[in-house]
MIMI-430924 format. One record per residue (C-alpha): x, y, z. Coordinates in pm, 1 decimal. Layout:
<recs>
X, Y, Z
...
</recs>
This chain:
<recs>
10655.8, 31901.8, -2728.0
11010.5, 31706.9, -2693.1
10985.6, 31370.5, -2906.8
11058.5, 31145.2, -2614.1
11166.5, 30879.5, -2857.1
11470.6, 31113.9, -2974.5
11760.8, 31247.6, -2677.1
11809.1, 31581.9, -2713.3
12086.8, 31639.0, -2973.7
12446.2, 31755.2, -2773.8
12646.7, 32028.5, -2926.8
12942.7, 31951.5, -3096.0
13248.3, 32148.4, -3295.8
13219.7, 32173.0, -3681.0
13405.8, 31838.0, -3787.9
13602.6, 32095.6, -4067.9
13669.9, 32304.6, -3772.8
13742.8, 32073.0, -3508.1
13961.0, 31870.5, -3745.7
14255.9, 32148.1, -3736.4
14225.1, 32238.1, -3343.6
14321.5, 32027.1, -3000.8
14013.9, 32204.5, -2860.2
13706.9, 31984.2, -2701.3
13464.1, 31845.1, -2986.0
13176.9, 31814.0, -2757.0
13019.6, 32064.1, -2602.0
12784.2, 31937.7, -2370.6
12420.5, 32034.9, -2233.3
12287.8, 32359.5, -2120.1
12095.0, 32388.5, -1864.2
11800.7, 32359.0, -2004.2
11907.4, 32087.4, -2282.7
11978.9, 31886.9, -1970.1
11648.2, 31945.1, -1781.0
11454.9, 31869.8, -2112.6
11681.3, 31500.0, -2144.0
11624.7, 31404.7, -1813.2
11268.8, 31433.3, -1867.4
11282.2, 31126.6, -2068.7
11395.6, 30924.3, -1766.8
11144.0, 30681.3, -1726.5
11249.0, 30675.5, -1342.1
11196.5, 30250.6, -1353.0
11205.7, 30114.5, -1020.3
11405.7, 29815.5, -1101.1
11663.1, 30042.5, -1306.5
11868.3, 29848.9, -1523.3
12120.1, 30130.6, -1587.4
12266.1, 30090.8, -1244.2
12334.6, 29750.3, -1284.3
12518.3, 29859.0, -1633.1
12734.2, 30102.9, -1398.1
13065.5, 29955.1, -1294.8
13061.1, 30146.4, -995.0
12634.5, 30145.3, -975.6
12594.6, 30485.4, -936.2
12195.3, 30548.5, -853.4
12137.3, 30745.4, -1175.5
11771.5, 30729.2, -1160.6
11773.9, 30966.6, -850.3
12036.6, 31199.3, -964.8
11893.7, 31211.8, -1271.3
11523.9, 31276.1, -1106.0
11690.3, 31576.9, -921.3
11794.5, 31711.0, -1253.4
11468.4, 31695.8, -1354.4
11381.0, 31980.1, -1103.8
11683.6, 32129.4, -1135.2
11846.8, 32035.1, -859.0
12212.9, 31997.8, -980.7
12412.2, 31982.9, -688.3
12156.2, 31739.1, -535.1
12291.0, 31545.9, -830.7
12621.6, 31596.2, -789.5
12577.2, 31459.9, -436.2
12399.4, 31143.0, -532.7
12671.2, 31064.4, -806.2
12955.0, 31150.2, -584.6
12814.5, 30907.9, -345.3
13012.2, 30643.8, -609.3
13235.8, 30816.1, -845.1
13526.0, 31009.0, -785.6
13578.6, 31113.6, -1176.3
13196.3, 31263.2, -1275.5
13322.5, 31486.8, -1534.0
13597.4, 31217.0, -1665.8
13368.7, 30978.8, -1663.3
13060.8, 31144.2, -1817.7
13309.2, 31187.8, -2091.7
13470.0, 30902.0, -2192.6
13321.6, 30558.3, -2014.3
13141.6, 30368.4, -2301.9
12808.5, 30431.7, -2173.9
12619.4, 30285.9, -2496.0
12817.4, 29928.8, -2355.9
12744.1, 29993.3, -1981.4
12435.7, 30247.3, -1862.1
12280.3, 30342.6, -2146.2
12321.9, 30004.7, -2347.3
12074.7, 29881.4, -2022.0
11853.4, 30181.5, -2029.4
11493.1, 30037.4, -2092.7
11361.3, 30323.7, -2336.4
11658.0, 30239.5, -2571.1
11415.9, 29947.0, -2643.6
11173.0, 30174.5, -2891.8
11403.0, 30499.0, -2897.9
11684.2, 30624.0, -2834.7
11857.7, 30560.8, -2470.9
11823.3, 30834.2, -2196.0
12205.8, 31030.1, -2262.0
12307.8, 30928.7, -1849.5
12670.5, 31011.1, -1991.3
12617.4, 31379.2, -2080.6
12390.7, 31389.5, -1780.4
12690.4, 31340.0, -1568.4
12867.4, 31564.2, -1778.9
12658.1, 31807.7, -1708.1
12625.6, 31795.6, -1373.3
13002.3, 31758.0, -1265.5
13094.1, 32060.1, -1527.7
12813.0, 32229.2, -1341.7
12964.4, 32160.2, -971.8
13305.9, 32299.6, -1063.4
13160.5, 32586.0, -1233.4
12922.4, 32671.3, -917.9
13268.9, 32594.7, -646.2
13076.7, 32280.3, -535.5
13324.4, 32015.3, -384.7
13297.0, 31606.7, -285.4
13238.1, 31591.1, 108.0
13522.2, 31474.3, 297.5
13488.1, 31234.1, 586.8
13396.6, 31404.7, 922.4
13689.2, 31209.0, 1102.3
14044.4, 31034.6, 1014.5
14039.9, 30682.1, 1148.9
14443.6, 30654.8, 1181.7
14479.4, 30410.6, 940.2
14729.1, 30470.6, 683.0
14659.2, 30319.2, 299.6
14943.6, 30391.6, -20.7
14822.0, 30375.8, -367.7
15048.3, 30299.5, -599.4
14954.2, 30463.6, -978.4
14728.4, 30783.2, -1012.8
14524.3, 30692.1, -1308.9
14162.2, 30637.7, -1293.8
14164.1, 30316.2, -1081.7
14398.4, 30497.6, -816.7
14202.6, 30808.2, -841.5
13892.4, 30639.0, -744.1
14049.2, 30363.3, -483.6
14193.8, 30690.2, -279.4
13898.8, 30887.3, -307.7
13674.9, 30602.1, -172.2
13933.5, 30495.0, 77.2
13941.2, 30906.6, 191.8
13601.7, 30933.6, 210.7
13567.1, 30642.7, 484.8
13832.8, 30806.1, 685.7
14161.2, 30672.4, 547.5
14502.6, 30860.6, 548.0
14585.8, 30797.6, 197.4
14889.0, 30935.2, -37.2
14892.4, 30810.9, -399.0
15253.7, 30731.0, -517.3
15330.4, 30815.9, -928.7
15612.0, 30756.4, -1123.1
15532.8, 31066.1, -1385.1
15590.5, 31434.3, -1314.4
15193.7, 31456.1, -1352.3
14866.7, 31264.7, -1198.6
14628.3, 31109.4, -1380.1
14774.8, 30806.3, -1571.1
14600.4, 30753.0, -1887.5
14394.5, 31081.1, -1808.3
14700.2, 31255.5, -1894.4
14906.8, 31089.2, -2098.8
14666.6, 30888.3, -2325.4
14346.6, 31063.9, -2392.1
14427.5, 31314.1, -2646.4
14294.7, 31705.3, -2523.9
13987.1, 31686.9, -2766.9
13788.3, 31408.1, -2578.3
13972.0, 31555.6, -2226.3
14073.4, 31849.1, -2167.0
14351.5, 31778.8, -1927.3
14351.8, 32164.8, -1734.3
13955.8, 32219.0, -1709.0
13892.5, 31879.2, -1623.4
14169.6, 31613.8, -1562.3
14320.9, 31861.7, -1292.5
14003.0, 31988.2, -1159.6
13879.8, 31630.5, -1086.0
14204.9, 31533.6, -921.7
14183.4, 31865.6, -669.3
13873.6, 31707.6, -629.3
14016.0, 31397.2, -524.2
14266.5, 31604.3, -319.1
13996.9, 31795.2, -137.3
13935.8, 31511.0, 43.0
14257.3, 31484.2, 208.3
14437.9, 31216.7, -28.3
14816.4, 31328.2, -111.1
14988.2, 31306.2, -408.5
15372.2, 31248.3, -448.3
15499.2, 31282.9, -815.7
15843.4, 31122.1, -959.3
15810.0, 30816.0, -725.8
15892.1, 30455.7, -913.5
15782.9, 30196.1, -640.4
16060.0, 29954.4, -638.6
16358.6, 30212.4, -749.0
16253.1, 30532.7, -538.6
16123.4, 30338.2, -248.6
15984.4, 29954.4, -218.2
15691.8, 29803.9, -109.9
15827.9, 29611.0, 181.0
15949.5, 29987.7, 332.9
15640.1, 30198.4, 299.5
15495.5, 29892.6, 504.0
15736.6, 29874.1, 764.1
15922.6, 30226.3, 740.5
15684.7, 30420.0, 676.5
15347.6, 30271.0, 876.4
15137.7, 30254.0, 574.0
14891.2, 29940.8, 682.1
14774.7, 29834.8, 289.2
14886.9, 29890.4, -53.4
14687.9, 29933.2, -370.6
14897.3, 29853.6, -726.9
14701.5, 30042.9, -979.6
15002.3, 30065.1, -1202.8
14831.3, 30117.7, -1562.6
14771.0, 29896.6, -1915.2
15187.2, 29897.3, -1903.5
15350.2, 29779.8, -2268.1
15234.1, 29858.0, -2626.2
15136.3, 29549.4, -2820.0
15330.7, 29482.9, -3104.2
15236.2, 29329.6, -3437.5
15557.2, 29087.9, -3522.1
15583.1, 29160.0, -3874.8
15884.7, 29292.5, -4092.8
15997.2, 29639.5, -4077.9
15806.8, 29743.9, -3743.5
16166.5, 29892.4, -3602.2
16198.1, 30131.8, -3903.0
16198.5, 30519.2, -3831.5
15878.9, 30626.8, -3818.2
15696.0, 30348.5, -3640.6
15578.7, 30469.1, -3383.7
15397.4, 30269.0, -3080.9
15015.9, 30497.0, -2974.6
15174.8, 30446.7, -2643.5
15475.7, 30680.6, -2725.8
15280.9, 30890.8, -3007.1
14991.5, 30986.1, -2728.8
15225.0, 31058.7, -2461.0
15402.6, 31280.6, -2648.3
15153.8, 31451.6, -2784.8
14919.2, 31474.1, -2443.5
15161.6, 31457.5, -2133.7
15450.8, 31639.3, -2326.5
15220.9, 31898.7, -2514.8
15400.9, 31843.8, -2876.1
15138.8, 31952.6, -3082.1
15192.7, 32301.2, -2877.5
15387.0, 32539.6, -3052.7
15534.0, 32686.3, -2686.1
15685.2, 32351.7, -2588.4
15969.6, 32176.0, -2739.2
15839.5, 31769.4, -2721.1
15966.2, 31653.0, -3062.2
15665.5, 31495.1, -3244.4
15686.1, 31277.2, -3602.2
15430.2, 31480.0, -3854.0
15356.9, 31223.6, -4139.5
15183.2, 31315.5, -4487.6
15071.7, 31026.6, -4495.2
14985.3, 30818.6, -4165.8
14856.5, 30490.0, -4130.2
14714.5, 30347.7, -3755.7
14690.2, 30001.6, -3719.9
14375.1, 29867.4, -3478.8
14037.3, 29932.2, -3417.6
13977.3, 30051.2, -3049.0
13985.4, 30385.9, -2874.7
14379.9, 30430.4, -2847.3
14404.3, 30356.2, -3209.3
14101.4, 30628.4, -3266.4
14273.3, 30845.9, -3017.4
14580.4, 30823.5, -3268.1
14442.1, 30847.0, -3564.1
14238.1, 31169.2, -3459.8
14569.9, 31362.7, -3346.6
14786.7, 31244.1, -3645.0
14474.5, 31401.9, -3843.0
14507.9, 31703.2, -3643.3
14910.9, 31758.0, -3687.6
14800.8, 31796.6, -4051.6
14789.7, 31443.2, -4209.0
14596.7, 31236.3, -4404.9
14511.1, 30962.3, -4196.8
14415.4, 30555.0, -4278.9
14233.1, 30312.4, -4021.7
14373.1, 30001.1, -4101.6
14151.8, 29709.3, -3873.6
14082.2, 29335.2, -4007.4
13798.8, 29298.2, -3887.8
13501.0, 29479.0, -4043.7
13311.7, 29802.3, -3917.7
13043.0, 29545.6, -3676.8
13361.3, 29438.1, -3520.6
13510.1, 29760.8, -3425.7
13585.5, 29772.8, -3074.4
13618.4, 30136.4, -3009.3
13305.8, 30381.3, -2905.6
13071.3, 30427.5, -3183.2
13102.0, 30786.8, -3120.3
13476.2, 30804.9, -3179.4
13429.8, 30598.5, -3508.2
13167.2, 30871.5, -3601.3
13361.1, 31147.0, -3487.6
13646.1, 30989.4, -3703.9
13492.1, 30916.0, -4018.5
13290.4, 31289.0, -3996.8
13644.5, 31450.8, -3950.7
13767.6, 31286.7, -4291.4
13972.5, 30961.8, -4143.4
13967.9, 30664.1, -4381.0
13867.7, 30336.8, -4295.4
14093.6, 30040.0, -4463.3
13845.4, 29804.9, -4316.4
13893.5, 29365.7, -4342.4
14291.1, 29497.6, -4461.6
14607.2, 29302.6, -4267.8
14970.0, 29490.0, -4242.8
15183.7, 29181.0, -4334.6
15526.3, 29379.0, -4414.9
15583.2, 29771.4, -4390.0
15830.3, 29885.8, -4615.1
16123.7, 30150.1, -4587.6
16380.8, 30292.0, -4803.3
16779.9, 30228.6, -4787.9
16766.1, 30453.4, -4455.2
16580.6, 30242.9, -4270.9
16242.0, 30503.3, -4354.8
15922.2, 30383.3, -4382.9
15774.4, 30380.4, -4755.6
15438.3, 30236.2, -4710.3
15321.9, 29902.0, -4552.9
15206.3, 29572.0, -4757.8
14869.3, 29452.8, -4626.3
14634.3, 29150.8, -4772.7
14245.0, 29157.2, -4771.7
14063.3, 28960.7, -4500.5
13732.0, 28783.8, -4490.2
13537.7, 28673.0, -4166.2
13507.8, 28308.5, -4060.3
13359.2, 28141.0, -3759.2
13336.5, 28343.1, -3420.6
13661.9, 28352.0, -3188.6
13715.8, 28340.8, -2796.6
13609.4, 28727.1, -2824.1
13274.9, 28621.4, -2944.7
13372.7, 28866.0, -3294.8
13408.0, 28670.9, -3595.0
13746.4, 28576.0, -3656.8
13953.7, 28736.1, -3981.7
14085.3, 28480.6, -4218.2
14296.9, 28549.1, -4513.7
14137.8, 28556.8, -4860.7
14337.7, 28365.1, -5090.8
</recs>
């Protein structure tokens, strides 16, 4: 009898394993782990995990048709709202959204609506099941301008109510932070990434690579050159953050920015492609969120050891507590309530190590996390 207090564990690579390959560290439902999850869906009638959903996707019903096995039902119901299933089911911070809503998360542990969708995109592609495009064009011409996830899902929406869309990109690949920021182990860019953007392409939206709107063409002349009637600007997060401390132009600094894109877009840690990547012995990330997880995961993986430095304490950390998890099980160290005030180099202009002070927490800040003081 399943526990219907527990989800239904999700398989996952070996951390010792995992820790020395690019290769996907979860490995999602079966079928029948995925029947015997959904069976914990309370089906409530005023469902609190849609209202979690950004884009409300009815997950009581798709997940009801999983119940009785009716996967591309499922797919249908989801598809009705998201472009990006099998991105999504991947890497939106459900326990913050869906699941953190989900009403038998009260006594137990939430219904696992993330690997559900997982499961059930991964399941589509497998079984050649595609989104359905709209029966008729309506001559109205729309360009989107970025194909990351919010230009992704603006065409597919806009194609699916009879737009004639074409997504404009500046890279030499779609998919934005897809491709160039999520490291391969949390997205696999060929089995997914590209599969969900055919997906989006199956419904008629075009995609031209190597275009920078305002240097290969402007605004003003896909409007009134080119007969497009609207514009969508979905041109990503844009410029690292930087710290403003001594020493953060010395050789080996690194933005995650540059380190990711490198690593993800240009395929560095590949030994069949040239990309030039920095391998440190010794590496430290500075931050606390998902990019600086993302980071600290791959520098693990290109064979060093690897230091979380974040002034805040563990409560604070703003990343997924599945990526901290996955982190700390892989053999990352936390330098937790730690400041970089100064990083060192050598007469070369090399970085020797970085000079931090220990933090304390004070009074909460606009973010609502308490705010790091320094100890004296």
């Amino acid at each position: 009898m399943t526990d219907v207090l527990k989800r239904v564990p999700v398989r996952e690579q070996d951390p010792k394993v995992r820790a020395t390959n690019f290769d996907e560290v979860c490995l999602g439902y079966n079928k029948e782990e995925a029947v015997e999850e959904a069976q914990r869906c309370l089906t409530c009638k005023n469902a609190k995990c849609i209202t979690g959903c950004p884009v409300n996707i009815n997950i009581p019903a798709f997940i009801a048709q999983v119940k009785e096995g009716n996967f591309e039902e499922a797919y249908k119901i989801i598809g009705e709202s998201s472009a990006l299933p099998a991105v999504c089911g991947r890497v939106c911070p459900q326990e913050s959204q869906c699941e953190g809503k989900c009403i038998r998360g009260i006594k137990g542990d939430a219904v696992s609506i993330g690997k559900l969708e997982r499961f059930v995109a991964d399941w589509a592609k497998e079984n050649g099941i595609k989104p359905v495009p709209a029966a008729e064009k309506n001559g109205h011409k729309i360009a989107v301008i970025g194909s990351g996830p919010a230009g992704l899902t603006c065409a597919g929406d806009l194609a699916k109510l009879g737009y004639d869309v074409t997504i404009f990109e500046a890279l030499h690949k779609a998919g934005g932070v897809l491709s160039y920021g999520i490291p391969e182990f949390r997205l696999p860019k060929d089995k997914v990434v590209a599969e969900e953007i055919e997906n989006v392409k199956s419904l008629g939206v075009k995609i031209e690579t190597n275009v920078i709107i305002g240097k290969s063409v402007t605004i003003d002349e896909l409007m009134q050159e080119e007969g497009y009637e609207a514009v969508f600007i979905g041109s990503g997060a844009g410029l690292p953050m930087f710290m403003g401390i001594p020493g953060e132009n010395a050789n080996g600094v690194f933005s995650a920015n540059e380190f990711l894109t490198r690593n993800n877009l240009m395929k560095s840690f590949r030994e069949d492609y040239d990309t030039p990547i920095a391998h440190g012995k010794k590496v430290a990330v500075v931050g606390g969120g998902n990019v600086a997880m993302d980071a600290a995961r791959t520098a693990l993986r290109l064979g060093a050891e690897v230091h979380v430095i974040y002034r805040r304490s563990e409560a604070e950390l703003p990343a997924r507590a599945e990526e901290v998890h996955h982190a700390k099980e892989e053999g990352i160290i936390f330098d937790l309530l730690t400041n970089p005030v100064e990083i060192l180099t050598d007469e070369k202009d090399w970085v020797t190590g970085i000079r931090c002070v220990r933090m304390e927490l004070g009074e909460p800040d606009a973010s609502g996390r308490r705010r790091p003081v320094e100890v004296p």
